[in-house]
Structures are given as C-alpha cells and as structure tokens.
N, C-alpha and C positions, 0 to 999 in steps of 0.2 A: 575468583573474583567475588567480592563482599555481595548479600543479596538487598537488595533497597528494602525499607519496609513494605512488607507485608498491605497494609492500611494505605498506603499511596498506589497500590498494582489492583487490588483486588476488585474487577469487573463489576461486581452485585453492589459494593459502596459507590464507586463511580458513577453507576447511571443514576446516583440520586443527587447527582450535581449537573443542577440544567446548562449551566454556564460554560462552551464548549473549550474558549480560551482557559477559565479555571481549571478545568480537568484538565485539559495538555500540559498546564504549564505545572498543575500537583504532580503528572506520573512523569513527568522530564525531570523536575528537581527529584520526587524524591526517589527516580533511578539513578539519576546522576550522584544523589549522597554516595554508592555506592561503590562510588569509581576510584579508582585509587588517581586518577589523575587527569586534566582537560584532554579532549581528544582533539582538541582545535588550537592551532597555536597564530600568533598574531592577529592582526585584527583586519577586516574585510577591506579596508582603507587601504593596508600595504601594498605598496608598489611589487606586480610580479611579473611583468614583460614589457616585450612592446611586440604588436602586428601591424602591417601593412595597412593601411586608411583602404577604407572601402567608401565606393558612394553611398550617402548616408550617414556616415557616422559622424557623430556630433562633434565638428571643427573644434572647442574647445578642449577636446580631446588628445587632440594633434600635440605633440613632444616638438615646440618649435627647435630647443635647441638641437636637437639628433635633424632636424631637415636643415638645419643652418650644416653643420658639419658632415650630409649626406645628399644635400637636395633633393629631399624623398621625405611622405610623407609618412608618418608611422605613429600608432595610436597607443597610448598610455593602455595597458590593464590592470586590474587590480585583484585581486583572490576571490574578492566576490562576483568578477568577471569569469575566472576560471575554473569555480568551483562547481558541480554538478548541478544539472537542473535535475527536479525530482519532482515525478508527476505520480499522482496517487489515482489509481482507479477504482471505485468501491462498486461494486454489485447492490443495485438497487433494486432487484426483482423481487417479485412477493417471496418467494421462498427463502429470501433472508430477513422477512420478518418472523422467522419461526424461532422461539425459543421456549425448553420443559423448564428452565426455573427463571429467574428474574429478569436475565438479558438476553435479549433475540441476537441472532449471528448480526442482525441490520445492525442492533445499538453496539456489538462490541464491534464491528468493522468499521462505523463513524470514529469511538473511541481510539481507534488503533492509529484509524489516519489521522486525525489529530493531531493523536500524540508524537507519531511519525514525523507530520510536517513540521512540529513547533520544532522535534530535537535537530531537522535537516536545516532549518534555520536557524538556528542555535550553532549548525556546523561552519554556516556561510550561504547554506547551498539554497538556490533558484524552487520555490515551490508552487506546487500547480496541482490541480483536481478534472478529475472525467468521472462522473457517476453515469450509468447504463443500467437500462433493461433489455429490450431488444434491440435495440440502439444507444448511443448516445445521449442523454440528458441534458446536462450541465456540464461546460466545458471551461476552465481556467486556465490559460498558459502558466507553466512555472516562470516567476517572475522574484525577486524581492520584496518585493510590494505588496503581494498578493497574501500571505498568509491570513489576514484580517477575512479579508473577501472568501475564500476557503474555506474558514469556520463558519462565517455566516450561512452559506452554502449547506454545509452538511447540516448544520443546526435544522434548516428547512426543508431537507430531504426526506421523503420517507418512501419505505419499500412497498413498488404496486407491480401487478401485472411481470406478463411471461418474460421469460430474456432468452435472449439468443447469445450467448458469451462468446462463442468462437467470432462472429461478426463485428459485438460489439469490440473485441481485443485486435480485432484488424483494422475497423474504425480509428483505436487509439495509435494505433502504429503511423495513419497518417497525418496525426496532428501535427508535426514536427520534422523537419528535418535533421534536426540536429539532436546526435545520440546524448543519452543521458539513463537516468534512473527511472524505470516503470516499475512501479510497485500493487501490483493487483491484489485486492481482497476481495475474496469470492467463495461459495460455498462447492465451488468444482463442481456442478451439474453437468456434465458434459463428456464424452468421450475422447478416454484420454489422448488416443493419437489425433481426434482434432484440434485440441487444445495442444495438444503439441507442437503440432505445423504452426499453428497461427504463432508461440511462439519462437518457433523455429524464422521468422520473419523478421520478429522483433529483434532478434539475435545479430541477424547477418546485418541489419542496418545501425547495429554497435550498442544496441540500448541492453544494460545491465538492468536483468528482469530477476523480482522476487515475488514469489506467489505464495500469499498466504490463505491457506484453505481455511475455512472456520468450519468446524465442526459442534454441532452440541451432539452431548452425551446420550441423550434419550435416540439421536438419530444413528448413531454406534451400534448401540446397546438393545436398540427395541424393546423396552422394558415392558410388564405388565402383563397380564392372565386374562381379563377380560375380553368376551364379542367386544369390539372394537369399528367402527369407524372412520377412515382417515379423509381427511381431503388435502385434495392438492391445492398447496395454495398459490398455484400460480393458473392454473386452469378452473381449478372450480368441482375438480372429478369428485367423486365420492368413492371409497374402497373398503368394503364391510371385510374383517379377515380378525382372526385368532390370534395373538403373537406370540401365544405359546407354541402353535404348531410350527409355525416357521421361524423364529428365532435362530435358531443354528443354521439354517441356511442361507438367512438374511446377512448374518453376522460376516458369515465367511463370503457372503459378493460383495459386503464394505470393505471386507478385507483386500480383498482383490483387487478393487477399482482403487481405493488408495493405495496403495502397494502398486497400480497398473501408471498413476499419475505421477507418482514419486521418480519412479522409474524413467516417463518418458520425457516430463517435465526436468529432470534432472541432465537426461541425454540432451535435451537441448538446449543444457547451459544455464538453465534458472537456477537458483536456490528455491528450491520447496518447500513448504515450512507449515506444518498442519496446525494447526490449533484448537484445543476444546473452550470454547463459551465459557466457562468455569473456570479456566485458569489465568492465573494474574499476568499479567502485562510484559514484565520483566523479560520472558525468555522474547516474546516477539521485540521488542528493540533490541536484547543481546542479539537474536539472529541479523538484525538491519544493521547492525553496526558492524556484526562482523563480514558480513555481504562488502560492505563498502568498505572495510579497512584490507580485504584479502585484494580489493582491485585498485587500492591505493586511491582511493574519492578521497577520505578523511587526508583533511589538507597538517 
C-alpha cells in the first residue's frame, strides 16, 4: 500500500497547526492520496433497509407504501443509519502531557483523534468523544452532527491531574447501549489485567475496542548519565535517581508491561496498537482502518 507524504503524517509539523479541523482534514487527505481506491462506496443518503417503527421515531420516516401493502409500520434507513457509531476516548491526565521533543503524548492523542474522527466521518460513521482523568470530563454522543463540536472540544482540552483509567473505561462502557466502535488513547498507566477486564466488558456488550498506547521514546529508553530528578506528573512526587544505574533494568519492566498489555489486551479482543510520539500518523490510521475493514464496519 503507497505511503502518504511524509510532510501531511509527520507529528512535530502538525502541532504547529493550531487549527484542529485543518490538521484532520491535511493527515485525511494526504493519507487518503495514498490509497489506491475509496473505502466507502455510495453515499450516506442511499437507501439500505427498512425496521420495524419504534415509539419515537420520526413518522416521517414511516415507508407509507410497504404499510399500505402490509398494515405495519416500518421505518426507512439509510447507510448513515447503519454505519458504525465511533466514540473516541482520550486520556486527559497530567501524565499525558509529558513529551522529550516537540509533541507531548496529550498533543499527539488530540491529533490522532481528530484525524480518526474526520476519516470515520469521511466513512459515513456516527462520531463522538469522552476525554477522562479520574473520571469522566467531557462527554459527546457519536452523532453526524457532532464532529464540529469534538474538534472544538479537544482544541479546549488540556491534560491535568491523576487518572484512574480502569474506572474511567468502565464509566465509557455505560454511555451507550448500543455497540459500536471505542477507540481509546492512553499512555496504558495501569495493570495490565485490570485493563484487561474493564475491556473484557466492553467486549461482551459488542463494542469493537482499539487501544492505542502512546509512548514517547525518552520514556522507552531512559536516556541520559546525569543525577537526575523526576516528578510525577500527575501527583507531584519527586524521585532523585541515576539513569545510568538502572537503565537496563528499567528497560526490561517496559518491556515487560507492554508485552504484559499487548498480550492481555489482545486476549480480550482489542486490537493493541503502541505508538511512539515521534512517528507519523500513517501506521495509526492503517491500523483503524484495518480494525474496521477485518469486522466488515467499512460500508
């Protein structure tokens, strides 16, 4: 598959575009340059069933000629009725504003979901936003309508204070009854088999979950020789230490704990998908689009 330019993906040019709609709609085109062909065929207008009238739904809707020829009510839908809803969850705690070169995990997770939401709308599909710290933030139904309102949102967002992921990812499970697309971005602070179960939930109640870890590299790598300093930036601790001494041991419990998430988050059906801070855009939409076209979303 062709790779889009370079200069449309690349994280460190993007966040010097304040304008949230412009950036989506630059890393949408020019991934989509890339493609050898639309992934989306007809137009959201097209007629593609009919169900059963429910109380509530808007009588204009109603197929009088099928109750003329059935004496039963039955309601027109259309592809942008049966297309996926897709709710994006960002991690807003302090520890996703941490970034060693130009973009914090906070600015390429805004970025991601953006550009996520514009191409799910671009598909047909229903979008919607939940940002969380230790709770809940900001909550948007995935809607049609809504994508304007979701940019605005993240644009005003910024990353404070502790989070509780596992609570806040069971908070998002009960927005909704009805299954669809949850797309988590989060820096995975959390043990793996809690984060497991919680999406072990989202599973059973049919929601097709992708979880994107964001990583930066200096948090990998532990770079540097110097006494050192750290604080936590979501409590406030202070931690004086060497990172020469423990580098290799560091190294190999990152290793571990993703390799521990991949694994469980995998077992319970997500697609996992790590990401460094540093790298262009391109593989995280390849991975969302192939998410949705192995579960047959992509209409």
């Amino acid at each position: 598959m062709p790779v889009a330019p370079a200069a449309f993906l690349d994280p460190s040019l993007l966040a010097k575009i304040s304008d949230l709609a412009l950036l989506a709609r630059t890393v949408v085109d020019g991934f989509m340059h890339g493609q050898h062909r639309s992934l989306r065929k007809g137009s959201s207008l097209d007629f593609a069933e009919h169900r059963s009238y429910q109380p509530g739904d808007d009588l204009r809707r109603i197929d009088w000629r099928v109750y003329g020829r059935t004496d039963r009510f039955y309601i027109k839908e259309y592809d942008a009725d049966t297309n996926a809803g897709a709710l994006f969850a960002l991690d807003s705690s302090g520890s996703m504003d941490y970034g060693s070169g130009s973009v914090t995990k906070f600015a390429y997770g805004r970025m991601l979901a953006a550009s996520l939401a514009w191409l799910s709308q671009s598909q047909g599909d229903r979008v919607g936003l939940a940002t969380f710290t230790q709770d809940l933030e900001e909550v948007i139904p995935p809607s049609v309508r809504h994508l304007q309102r979701m940019l605005h949102t993240l644009a005003a967002t910024s990353p404070k204070g502790p989070s509780r992921l596992v609570h806040s990812v069971e908070r998002v499970g009960l927005l909704s009854s009805r299954a669809g697309i949850l797309v988590l971005i989060t820096d995975c602070y959390e043990r793996p088999d809690a984060l497991g179960r919680a999406v072990d939930a989202l599973r059973m109640n049919g929601n097709d979950v992708i979880v994107f870890h964001l990583v930066d590299v200096a948090e990998r790598d532990l770079p540097g020789d110097a006494d050192t300093t750290f604080e936590d930036m979501e409590s406030g601790a202070l931690l004086p230490l060497k990172p020469d001494d423990l580098r290799s041991k560091y190294q190999t419990l990152i290793r571990e704990h993703h390799a521990a998430l991949q694994s469980r988050l995998t077992a319970a059906g997500a697609d996992y998908v790590r990401l460094l801070t540093n790298e262009p855009l391109d593989r995280a939409l390849h991975a969302y689009l192939d998410a949705r076209l192995t579960r047959g979303r992509v209409r």
